[in-house]
N, C-alpha and C positions, 0 to 999 in steps of 0.2 A: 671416617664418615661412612654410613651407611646409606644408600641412595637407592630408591626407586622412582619410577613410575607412580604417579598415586591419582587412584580413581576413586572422588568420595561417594557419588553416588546421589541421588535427589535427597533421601532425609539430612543428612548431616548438616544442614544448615536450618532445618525445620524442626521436626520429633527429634531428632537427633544430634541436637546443638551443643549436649551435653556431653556428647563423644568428641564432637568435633574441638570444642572448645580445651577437652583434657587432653586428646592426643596432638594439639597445638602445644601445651604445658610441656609433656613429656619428650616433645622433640629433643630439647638443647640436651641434658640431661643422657639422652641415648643415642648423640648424635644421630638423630634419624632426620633423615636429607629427606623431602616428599617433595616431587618438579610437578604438578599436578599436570593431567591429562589434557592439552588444548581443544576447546570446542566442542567437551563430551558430550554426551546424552544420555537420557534416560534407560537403564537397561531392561525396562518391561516390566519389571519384578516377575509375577509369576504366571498371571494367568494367561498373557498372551501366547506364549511357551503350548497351550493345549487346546488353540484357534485356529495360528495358521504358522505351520514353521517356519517357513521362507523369511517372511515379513519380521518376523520375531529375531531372529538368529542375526537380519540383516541388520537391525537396530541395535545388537548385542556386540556386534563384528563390526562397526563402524568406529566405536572404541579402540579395541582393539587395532584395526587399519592405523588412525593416526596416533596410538600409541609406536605403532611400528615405525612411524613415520617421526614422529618427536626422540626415539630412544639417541640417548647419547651418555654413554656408559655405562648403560645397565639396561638389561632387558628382562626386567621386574616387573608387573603391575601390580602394583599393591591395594587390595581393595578391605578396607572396615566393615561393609555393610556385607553380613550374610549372603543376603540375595545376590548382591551385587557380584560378590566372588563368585558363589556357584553356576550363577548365567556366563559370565568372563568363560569359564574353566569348561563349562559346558559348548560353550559356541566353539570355542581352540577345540575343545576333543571329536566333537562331531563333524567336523569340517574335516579334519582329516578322517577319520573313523567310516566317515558317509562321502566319497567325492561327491557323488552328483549333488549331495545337498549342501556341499562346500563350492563346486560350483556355479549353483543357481546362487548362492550370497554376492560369490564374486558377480556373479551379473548383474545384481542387484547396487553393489558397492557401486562397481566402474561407473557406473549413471550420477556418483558425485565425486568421479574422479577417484575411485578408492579402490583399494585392493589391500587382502592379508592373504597371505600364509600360513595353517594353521602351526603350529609348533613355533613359529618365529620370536614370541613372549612365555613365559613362565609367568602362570597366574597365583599368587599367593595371598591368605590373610594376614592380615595382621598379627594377630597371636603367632602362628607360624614366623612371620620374620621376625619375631621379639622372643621366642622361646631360640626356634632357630640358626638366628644368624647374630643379635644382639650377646644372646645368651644368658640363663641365669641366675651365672655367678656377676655378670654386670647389671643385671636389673639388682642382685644383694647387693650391691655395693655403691648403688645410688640409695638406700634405703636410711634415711634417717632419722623417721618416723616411724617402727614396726607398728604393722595393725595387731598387735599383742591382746590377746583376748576378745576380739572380734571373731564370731563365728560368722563363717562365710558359705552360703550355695552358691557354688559354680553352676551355671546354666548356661550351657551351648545353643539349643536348638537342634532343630532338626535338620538344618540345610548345611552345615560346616563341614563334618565330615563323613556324609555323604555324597554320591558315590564314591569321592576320594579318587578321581582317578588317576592321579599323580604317588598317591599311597602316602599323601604329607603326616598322616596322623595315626595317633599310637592304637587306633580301637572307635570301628565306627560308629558302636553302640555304649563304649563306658568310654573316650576318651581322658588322658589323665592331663592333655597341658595346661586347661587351663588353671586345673588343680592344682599343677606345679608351679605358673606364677603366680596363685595369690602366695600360698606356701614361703617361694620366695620374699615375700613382702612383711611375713612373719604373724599373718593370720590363723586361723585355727577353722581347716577347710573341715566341712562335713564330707562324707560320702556320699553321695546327691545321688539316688537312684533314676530320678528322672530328666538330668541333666541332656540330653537328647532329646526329649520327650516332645511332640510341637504345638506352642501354645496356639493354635489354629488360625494363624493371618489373618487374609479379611474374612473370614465367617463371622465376627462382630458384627460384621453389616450384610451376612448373608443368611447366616444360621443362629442367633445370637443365642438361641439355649446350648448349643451345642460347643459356642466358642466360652459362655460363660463355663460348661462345666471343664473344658480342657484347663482354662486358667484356675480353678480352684483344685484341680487335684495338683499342679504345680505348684502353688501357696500350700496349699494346707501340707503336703510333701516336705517343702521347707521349713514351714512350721514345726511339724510335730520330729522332724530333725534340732529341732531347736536352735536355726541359723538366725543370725539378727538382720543377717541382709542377701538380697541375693544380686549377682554379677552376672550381667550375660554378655555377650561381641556380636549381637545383633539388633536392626534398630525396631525390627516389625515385633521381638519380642519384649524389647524393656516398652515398648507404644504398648502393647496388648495388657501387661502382667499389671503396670503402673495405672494409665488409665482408667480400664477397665476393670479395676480391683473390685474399685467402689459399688460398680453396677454388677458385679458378678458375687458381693454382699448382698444387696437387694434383692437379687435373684432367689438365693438360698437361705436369707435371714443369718449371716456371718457375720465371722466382725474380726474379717485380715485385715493387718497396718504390716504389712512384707512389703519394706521398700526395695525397691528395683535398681539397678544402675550401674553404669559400663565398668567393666576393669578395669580400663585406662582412670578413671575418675579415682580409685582406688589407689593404684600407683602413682598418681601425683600428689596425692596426700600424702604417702609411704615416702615419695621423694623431697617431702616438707613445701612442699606449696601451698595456698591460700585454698581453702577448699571451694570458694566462691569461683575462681579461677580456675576451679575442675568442673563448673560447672553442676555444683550440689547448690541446692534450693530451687533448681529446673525443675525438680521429680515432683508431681503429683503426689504420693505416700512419702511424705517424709520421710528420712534417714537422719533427723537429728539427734533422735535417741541412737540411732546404732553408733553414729560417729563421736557421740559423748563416751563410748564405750573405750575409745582411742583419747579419749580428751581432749576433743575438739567440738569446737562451737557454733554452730551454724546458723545465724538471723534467720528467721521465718522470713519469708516473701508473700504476698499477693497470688494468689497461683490463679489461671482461669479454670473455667468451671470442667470437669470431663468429660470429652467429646459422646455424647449419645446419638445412638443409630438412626440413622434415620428412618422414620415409619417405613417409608415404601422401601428399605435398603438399597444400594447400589443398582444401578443399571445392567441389567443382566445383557448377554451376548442372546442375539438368535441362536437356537441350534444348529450343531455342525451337520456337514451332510455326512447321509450315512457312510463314506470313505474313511473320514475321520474319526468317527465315531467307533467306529469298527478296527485302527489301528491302523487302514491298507496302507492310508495318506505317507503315513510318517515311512510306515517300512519301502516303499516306493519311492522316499524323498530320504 
């Protein structure tokens, strides 16, 4: 049995219901043990990180604290959500990397009884402990379903593996894992040139000409690869690329149907599960031609309408002062 630590993270029960529901599927199967995290929180995602660090890091490191505190034979935290790893991996490095802003956390913590040590956890994704530590000649041999003529884009993002400060990954700009699990599942992976590439988070609601044209060179990428589908391990990217397809059509006068959707959803069909039970029919851009591709069937569902910006966009921060602005803040902290 393989056991971590597991931090899902705010989407996986929301936008991301469709990860969580297939990496539920794929547990038995790869023996994968997940004791989830007691009491966690939210870990910022991204833009609090470039506000105030203290407060940021301290919200990030509170995790962590009572993961330190719940471990009990493994000092794993295994985290699905993009974001959520990178923050994890970032608050462990810079706490030790920075005392004094390792420090000021702990002082921050102790006020709810808390305390970490940076180094104390090993922060890991998912793919990582399923390439890894599963391995896979055992993800081939739970396969009894090959995705056999399925062409597939692998899509990372941009937050996975970088900075990489642990060095988990083969290539911070062309990674090959997660090429090598669809592979494993007997799909026919493209070479994805912009498989790192970042479909730009929230600028839907901040920039939206700017986030529409990052998601169509990503589609149309895929496209004129001529992949049926594309697979990402992050949730702010299959939210953006699926979503947001339709309006970044409108935008341009297009007309992508590039369904979107986790790899775990993938490998639980590969492992002969219901595909409904991986959580397909979630996705906005259908994927029922791609999976008729495998000969499988998927019921249409009701889907709600996709989420549009709001006029005024998001709530913008005041400006920082100029300490911040300038850099001084961080390298002083």
């Amino acid at each position: 049995m393989n056991k971590y630590l597991f931090y899902p993270g705010c989407s996986m029960e929301g936008s991301a219901r469709a990860y969580y529901e297939s990496l539920k599927a794929i547990q038995p199967p790869l023996a994968l043990e997940l004791e989830e995290i007691e009491d966690w929180n939210c870990c910022g995602a991204t833009e609090y990180l470039s506000i105030n660090l203290i407060p940021a890091y301290s919200l990030i490191a509170r995790n962590l604290a009572l993961a330190a505190q719940q471990k009990n034979g493994t000092d794993t935290v295994m985290a699905p959500c993009s974001a959520c790893y990178l923050n994890l991996e970032k608050a462990d490095y810079y706490m030790a990397e920075r005392p004094a802003l390792g420090e000021k956390v702990n002082e921050a913590l102790a006020a709810g009884g808390l305390h970490y040590d940076p180094g104390t956890l090993q922060i890991r994704h998912l793919v990582d402990v399923i390439i890894n530590d599963i391995g896979l000649e055992t993800v081939k041999s739970k396969v009894v379903r090959p995705l056999t003529g399925l062409r597939v884009a692998p899509y990372l993002g941009c937050m996975v593996p970088r900075p990489d400060f642990a060095k988990r990954w083969s290539d911070h700009e062309h990674p090959s894992e997660l090429d090598d699990l669809m592979k494993a599942l007997g799909a026919e992976v493209i070479d994805f040139p912009m498989k790192t590439s970042c479909c730009g988070g929230h600028m839907t609601q901040i920039g939206p000409e700017t986030a529409y044209e990052l998601i169509r060179r990503l589609v149309a990428a895929a496209e004129e690869h001529q992949a049926d589908i594309m697979v990402t391990m992050c949730p702010m990217c299959q939210m953006n690329l699926d979503a947001y397809q339709g309006e970044t059509n409108r935008h341009f006068g297009t007309n992508y149907h590039m369904p979107i959707v986790f790899f775990t959803q993938l490998m639980a069909v590969a492992f002969g599960i219901d595909p409904k039970q991986a959580g397909f029919g979630l996705e906005l851009v259908s994927a029922k031609e791609a999976l008729a591709r495998i000969g499988l069937n998927v019921p249409e569902e009701a889907k709600p309408a996709a989420p549009r910006r709001k006029p005024e966009g998001l709530p913008m921060p005041k400006p920082l002062p100029k300490k911040y602005a300038s850099g001084q803040a961080v390298a002083e902290e």
